[in-house]
N, C-alpha and C positions, 0 to 999 in steps of 0.2 A: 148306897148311902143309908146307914139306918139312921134312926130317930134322933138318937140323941147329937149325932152331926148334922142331921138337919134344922135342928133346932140353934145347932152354935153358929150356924151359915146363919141363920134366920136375923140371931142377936146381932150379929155383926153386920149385917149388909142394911138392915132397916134402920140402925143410927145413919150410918155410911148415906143414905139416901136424904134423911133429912139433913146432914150434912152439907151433901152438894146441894138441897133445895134452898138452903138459907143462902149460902154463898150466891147463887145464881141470883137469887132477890136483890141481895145487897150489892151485885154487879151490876142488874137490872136500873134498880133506884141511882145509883152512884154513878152509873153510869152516864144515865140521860142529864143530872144536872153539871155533868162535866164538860156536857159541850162546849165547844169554842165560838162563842158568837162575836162579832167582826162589822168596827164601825163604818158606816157607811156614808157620812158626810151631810150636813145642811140641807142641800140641791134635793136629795130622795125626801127629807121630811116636807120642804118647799112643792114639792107637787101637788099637796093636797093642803096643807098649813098654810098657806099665803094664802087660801079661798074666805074670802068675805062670809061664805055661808054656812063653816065652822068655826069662826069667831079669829081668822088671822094671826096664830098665836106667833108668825114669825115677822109679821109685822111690831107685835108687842116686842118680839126679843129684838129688834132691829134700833129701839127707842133707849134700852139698857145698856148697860157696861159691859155684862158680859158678849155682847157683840163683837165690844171693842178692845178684849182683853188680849189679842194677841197683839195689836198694832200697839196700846199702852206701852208695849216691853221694846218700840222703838224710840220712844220719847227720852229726850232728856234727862229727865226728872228719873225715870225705869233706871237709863246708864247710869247715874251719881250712885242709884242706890245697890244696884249691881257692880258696882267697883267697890261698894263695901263690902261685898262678899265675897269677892274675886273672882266675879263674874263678871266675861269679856262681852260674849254676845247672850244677851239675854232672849233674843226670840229664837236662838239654839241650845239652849242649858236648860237641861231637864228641871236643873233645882225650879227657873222658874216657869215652863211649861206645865209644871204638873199641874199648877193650879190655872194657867194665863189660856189654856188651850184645851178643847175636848180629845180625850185620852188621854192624856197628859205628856203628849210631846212622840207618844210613841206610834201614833198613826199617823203615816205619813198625807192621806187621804183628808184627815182633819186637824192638821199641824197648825195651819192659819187660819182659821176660821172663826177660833174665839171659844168661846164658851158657848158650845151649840147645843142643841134637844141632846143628843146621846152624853151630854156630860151628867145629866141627871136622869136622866131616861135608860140609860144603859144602851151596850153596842145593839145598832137595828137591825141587823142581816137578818135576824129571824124572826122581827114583830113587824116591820115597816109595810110591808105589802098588807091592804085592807081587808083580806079575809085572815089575815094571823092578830088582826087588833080589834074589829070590830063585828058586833054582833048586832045585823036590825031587826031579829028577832024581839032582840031584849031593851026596851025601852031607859032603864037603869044605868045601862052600860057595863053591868058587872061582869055577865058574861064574856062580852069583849076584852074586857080588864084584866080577866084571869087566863085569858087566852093570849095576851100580848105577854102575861109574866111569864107563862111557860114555855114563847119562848124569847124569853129572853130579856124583857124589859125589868126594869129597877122598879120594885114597886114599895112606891112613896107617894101617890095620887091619896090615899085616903077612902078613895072610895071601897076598896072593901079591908075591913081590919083596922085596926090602928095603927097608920104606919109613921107617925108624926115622931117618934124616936128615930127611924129609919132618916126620916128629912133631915130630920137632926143632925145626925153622924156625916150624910152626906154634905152640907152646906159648911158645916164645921170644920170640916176636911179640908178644908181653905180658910174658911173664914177666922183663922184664930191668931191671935196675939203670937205667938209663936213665926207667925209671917215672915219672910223681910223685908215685905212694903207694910210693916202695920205701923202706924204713926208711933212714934218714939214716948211721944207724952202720956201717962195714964189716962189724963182727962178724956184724951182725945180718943184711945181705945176703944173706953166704956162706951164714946156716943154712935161708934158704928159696930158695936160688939153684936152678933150675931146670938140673940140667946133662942129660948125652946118657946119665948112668949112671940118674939119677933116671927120666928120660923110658923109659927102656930096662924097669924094674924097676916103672913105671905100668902097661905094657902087659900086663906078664906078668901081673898082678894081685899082686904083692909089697908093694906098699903099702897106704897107706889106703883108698885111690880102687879100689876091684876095680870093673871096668866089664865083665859077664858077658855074653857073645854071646848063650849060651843053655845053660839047666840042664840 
């Protein structure tokens, strides 16, 4: 092969290489946050969350609605308002699982349970065991934090970034006027309307709902 062919192998196989190097990155990156992570039910966050000495936070969720949002969709009141939409069995119709239920009606594992931890926490198979969320190196918990998001958790804690748009979208995602349990009347909308001040004053623990990391 003289020069001047080696030189045209040269031109062509060094783009050729950067080529596949970019691809293989972007399979790499795209790849890993494509994982399937897979909700795991109340009972695995209750192993450690019902302990007094992390601040019980399934105890708190036991005291709230969203506990009892699956059994609401047997009541009365659920049926009247699910024959308006020609909805037979409401604790089997997605239209209202999506919001009444963690996953939204599509895991069968978390179908009745309510509005549990992975409905805002995202599915746990991959953060739920204590070395994938917690870090006692680090006093802060950041580290743990960003170790539960990779893999797999929803991160809307706050604690690192600003993820209060994030709470936003997810809470809203139910909470909105557009419902077909949201009260008919205006008045009555606006006084349980879900805004970004209310979402803001949830987290800090200013309302009802104080939802405690750790005592």
């Amino acid at each position: 092969m003289n020069q001047v062919q080696q030189m045209k192998s040269r031109t062509i196989i060094i783009p050729l290489i950067l080529i596949i190097t970019v691809f293989v990155s972007i399979f790499h990156i795209f790849g890993n946050n494509q994982k399937q992570f897979e909700y795991i039910g109340m009972k695995k966050c209750e192993v450690c969350h019902r302990e007094e000495a992390i601040g019980n936070q399934c105890v708190v969720w036991d005291s709230v609605g969203h506990a009892r949002a699956y059994n609401i969709l047997g009541t009365k009141q659920a049926l009247d308002i699910a024959e308006k939409i020609s909805v037979k069995e409401p604790q089997n119709d997605l239209k209202c699982l999506k919001c009444h239920t963690t996953g939204g009606g599509r895991a069968e594992i978390t179908k009745t349970e309510g509005v549990g931890c992975e409905a805002c926490h995202g599915p746990g198979s991959g953060y739920y065991e204590l070395g994938n969320h917690v870090d006692y190196s680090d006093p802060t918990r950041v580290l743990g934090y960003m170790r539960a998001i990779k893999n797999g958790m929803t991160p809307i804690l706050g604690i690192v970034g600003k993820h209060l748009r994030s709470r936003e979208k997810l809470c809203t995602g139910c909470h909105k006027d557009e419902r077909p349990c949201a009260p008919p009347d205006k008045k009555s909308r606006l006084k349980i309307k879900m805004t970004i001040q209310v979402i803001d004053k949830l987290q800090r623990g200013e309302i009802r709902l104080k939802h405690p990391l750790r005592r």
